[in-house]
C-alpha positions in Angstrom: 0.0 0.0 0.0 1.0 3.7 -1.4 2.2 5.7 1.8 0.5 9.0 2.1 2.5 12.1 3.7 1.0 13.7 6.6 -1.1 17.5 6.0 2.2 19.2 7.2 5.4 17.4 6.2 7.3 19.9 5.1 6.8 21.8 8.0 8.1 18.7 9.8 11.2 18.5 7.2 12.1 22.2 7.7 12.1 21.5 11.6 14.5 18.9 10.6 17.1 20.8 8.6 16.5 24.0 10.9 18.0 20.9 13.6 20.9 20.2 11.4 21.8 23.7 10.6 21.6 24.7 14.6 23.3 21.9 15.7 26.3 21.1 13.0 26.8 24.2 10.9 26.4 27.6 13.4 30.1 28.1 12.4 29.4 28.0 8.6 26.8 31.0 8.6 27.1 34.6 8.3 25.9 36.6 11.1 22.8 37.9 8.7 22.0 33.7 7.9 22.3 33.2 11.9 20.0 35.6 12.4 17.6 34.3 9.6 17.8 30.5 10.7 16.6 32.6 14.3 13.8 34.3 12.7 12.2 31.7 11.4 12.5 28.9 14.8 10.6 32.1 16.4 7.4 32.5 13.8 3.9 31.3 14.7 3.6 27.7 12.8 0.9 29.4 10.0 3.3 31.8 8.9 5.9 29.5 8.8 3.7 27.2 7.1 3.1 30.0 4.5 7.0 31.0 4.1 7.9 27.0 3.1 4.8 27.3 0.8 6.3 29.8 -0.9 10.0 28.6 -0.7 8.8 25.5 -2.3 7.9 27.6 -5.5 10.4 27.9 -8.6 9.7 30.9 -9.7 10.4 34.4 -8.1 7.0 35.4 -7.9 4.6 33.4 -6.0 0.8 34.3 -6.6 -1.4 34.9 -3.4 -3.8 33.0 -4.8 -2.0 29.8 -5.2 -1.5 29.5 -1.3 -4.5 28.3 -0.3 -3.9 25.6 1.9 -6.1 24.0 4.8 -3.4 24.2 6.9 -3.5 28.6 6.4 -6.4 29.3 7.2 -5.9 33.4 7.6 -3.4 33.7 4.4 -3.5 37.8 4.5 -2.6 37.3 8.4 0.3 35.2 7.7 1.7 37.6 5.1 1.1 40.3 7.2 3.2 39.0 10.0 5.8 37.6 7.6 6.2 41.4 6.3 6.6 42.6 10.0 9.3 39.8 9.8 11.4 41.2 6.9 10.9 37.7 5.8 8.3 38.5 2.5 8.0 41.7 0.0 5.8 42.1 -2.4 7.4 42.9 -5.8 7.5 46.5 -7.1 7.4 48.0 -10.6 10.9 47.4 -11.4 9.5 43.3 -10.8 5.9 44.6 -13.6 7.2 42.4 -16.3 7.4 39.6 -14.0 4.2 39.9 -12.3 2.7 40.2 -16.4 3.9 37.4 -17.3 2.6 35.3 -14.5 -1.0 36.8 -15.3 -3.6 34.1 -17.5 -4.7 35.2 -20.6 -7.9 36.5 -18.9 -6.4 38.7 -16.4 -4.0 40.3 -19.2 -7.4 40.8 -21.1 -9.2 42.2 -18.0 -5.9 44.3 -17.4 -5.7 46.1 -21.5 -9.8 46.3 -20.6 -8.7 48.7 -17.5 -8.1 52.6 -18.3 -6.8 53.2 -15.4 -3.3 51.2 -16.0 -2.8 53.0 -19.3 -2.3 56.9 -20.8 -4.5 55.4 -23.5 -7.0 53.1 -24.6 -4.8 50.4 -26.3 -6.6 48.4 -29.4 -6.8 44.3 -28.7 -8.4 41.0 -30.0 -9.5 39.1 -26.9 -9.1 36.1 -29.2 -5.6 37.2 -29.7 -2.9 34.8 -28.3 -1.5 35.3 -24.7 1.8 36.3 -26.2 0.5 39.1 -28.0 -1.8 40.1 -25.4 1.6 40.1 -22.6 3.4 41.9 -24.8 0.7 45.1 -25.4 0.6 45.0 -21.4 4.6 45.3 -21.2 4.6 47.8 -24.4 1.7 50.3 -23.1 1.4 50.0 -19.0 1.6 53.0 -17.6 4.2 52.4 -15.1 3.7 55.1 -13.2 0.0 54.6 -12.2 -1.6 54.1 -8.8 -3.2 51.0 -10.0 -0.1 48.9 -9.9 0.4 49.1 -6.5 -2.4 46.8 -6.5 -1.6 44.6 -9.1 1.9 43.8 -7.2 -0.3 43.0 -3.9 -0.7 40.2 -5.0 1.5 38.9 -5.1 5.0 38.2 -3.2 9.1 37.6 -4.0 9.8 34.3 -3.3 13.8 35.2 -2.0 14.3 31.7 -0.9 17.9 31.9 -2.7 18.8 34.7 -0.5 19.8 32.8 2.9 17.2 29.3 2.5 18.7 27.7 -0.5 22.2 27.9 1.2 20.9 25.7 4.3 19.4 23.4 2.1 23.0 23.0 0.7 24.4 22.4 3.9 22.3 19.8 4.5 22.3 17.7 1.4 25.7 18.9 -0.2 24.6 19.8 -3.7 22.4 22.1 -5.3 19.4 20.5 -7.8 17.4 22.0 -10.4 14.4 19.6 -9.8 12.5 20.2 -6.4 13.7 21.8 -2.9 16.9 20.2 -2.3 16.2 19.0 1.4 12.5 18.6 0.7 12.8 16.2 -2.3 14.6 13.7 -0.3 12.5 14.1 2.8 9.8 13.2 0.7 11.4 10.1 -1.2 12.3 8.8 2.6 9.3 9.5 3.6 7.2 7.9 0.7 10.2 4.6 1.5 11.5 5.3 -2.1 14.9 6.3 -0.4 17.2 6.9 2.2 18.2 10.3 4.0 20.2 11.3 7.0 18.6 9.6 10.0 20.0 11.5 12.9 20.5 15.0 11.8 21.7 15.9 15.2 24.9 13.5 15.5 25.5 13.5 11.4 28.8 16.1 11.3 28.6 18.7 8.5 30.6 17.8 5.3 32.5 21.3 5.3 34.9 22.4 8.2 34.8 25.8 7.7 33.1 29.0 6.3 34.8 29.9 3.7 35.2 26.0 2.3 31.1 25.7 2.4 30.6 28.7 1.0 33.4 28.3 -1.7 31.4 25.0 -3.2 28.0 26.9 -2.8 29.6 29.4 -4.8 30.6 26.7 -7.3 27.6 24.9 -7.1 25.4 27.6 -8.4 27.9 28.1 -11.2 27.1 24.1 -12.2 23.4 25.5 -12.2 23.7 28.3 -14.3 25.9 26.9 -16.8 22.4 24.2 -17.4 20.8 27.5 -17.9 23.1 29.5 -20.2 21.9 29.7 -23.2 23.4 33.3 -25.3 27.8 33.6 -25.3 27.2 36.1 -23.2 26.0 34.3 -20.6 28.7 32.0 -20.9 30.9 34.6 -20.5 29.5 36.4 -17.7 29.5 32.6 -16.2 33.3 31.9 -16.8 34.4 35.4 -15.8 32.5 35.2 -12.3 33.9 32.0 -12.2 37.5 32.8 -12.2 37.0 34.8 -9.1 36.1 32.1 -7.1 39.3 31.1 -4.9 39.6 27.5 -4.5 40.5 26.0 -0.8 40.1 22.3 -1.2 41.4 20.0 -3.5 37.3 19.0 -4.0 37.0 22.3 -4.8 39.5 22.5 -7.4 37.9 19.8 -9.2 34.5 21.2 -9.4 36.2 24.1 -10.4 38.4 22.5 -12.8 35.4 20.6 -15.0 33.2 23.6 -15.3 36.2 25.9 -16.8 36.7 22.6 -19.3 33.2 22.8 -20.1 33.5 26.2 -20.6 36.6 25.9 -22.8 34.4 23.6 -25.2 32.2 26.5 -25.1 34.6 29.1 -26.4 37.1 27.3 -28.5 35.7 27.9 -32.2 34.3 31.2 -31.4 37.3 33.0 -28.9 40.2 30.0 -28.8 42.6 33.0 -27.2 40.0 33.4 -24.4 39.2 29.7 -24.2 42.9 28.6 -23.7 43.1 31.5 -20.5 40.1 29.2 -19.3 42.7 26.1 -19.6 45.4 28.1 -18.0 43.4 29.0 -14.7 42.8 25.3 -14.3 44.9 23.5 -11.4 45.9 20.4 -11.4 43.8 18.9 -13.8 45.7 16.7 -16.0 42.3 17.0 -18.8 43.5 20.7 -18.9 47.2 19.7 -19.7 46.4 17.6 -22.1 43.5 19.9 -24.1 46.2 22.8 -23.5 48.9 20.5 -25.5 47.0 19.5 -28.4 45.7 23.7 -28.7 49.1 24.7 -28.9 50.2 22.2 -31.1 47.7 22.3 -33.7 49.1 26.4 -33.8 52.0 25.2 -34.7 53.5 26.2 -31.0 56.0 23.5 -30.5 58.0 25.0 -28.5 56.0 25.7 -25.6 54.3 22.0 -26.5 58.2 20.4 -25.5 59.2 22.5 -22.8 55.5 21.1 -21.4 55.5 18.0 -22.3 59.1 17.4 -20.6 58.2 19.2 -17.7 55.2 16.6 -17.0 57.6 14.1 -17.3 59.4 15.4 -15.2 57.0 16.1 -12.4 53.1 14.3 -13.5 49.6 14.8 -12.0 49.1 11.1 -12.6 50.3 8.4 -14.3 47.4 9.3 -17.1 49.0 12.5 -18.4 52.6 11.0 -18.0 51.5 8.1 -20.2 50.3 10.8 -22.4 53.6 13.2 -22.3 55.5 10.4 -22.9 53.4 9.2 -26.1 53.5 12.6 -27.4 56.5 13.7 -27.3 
């Protein structure tokens, strides 16, 4: 028989992780994140209830109306007291095309149907398609009007990356595109599918200090938005913030190491100069050696290609790139 998850177990998961993070990794947060993991122990359990309703959204915006649980009864009194908390915001014009976009094709009609959010009447099929409608709304708003301040009530900023994601790393090591990190294999241990810490309050943290755990935070949202990058830009933007990043562990490195290669691959028909800088920030990977070599040498470098080659000889990563010297030379 299917197990069924009780009405409130992610509240029961977040007093889990809030355990782990108290007890395990006080020394690996920020005095702004120590104060946060405080705030939220101290909130009434419906406004916490809300908060990990809307932490356990994707998107930055989270609609009002799509928090309507049994479990929050009063929704406007949980925001309410979330607000007093610093804790929620509602978005503000500078978030409009956001909050458009998250609006059905019926509320985008019912908005261009509205005087009052525009300097003048703006022409529309309401058969039109919801891209077209969106993009009248975005083109013709009057961003200045009262109106909006309305329109941006409800709904709130869903700023779970700011301090939550982070403890959720903690906890499970790695950041995931899917579902909430901690959450998702709450869940899976709940529902028997599969395992998860057991004793959070005797289970040691994997990193030993600050700057380690938030070094491979910092690189694990650089895995995440190299999934996402789509334009060269992006990619550059990635690798350049990427550079920055000042390894501390040979784990570290690694991470490190694979998503400059990956970038490399990226680069190295469109900006080879820039993609071979890539190579050279990479330590101790003997995959960057050996890309470096065959670069060079298909310039016509050969130079450079013996003094490295010999030099690995001399003094290898590993008996991979040695073997590979050795053969090229």
């Amino acid at each position: 028989m299917q197990k069924q998850l009780p009405l409130k177990y992610y509240l029961n998961h977040f007093f889990e992780l809030a355990e782990f993070i108290q007890a395990q990794c006080k020394t690996l947060l920020t005095p702004e994140q120590q104060q946060f993991i405080v705030k939220l122990t101290q909130l009434d359990e419906q406004s916490l209830c809300t908060l990990l309703r809307i932490y356990s959204r994707k998107p930055r915006l989270v609609a009002l109306s799509s928090l309507n649980y049994e479990e929050i009864p009063n929704l406007h009194g949980a925001i309410f007291k979330l607000k007093q908390f610093a804790l929620v915001a509602h978005p503000t014009v500078d978030d409009l095309d956001l909050v458009l976009a998250h609006l059905t094709k019926p509320e985008l009609v019912a908005l261009l149907a509205d005087d009052a959010l525009f300097k003048t009447p703006v022409t529309f099929k309401k058969s039109a398609s919801k891209g077209v409608l969106l993009a009248l709304c975005k083109q013709h708003i009057d961003r200045e009007a009262n109106a909006l301040e309305q329109l941006c009530g409800e709904f709130v900023v869903n700023s779970r990356a700011e301090y939550y994601e982070y403890f959720e790393f903690l906890y499970s090591g790695r950041l995931s595109a899917g579902d909430i990190n901690h959450q998702n294999r709450f869940v899976m241990r709940d529902l028997g599918i599969a395992k998860v810490r057991n004793d959070v309050g005797e289970t040691r943290s994997r990193f030993n200090t600050l700057e380690e755990a938030q070094t491979h935070y910092q690189l694990n949202q650089c895995r995440m938005q190299f999934k996402a990058c789509e334009m060269p830009e992006q990619y550059r933007h990635l690798a350049n913030e990427l550079l920055q990043i000042n390894c501390t562990d040979d784990l570290a490195h690694s991470i490190k190491n694979k998503l400059l290669i990956r970038l490399f691959k990226q680069f190295k028909e469109a900006d080879l100069a820039y993609a071979c800088t890539l190579l050279d920030n990479c330590t101790g990977s003997s995959e960057a050696q050996e890309l470096a070599i065959r670069v060079r040498y298909k310039q016509g470098d050969t130079e450079w290609v013996q003094q490295t080659l010999e030099a690995i000889i001399n003094d290898p990563i590993d008996d991979g790139i040695l073997y590979f010297a050795e053969d090229f030379l």
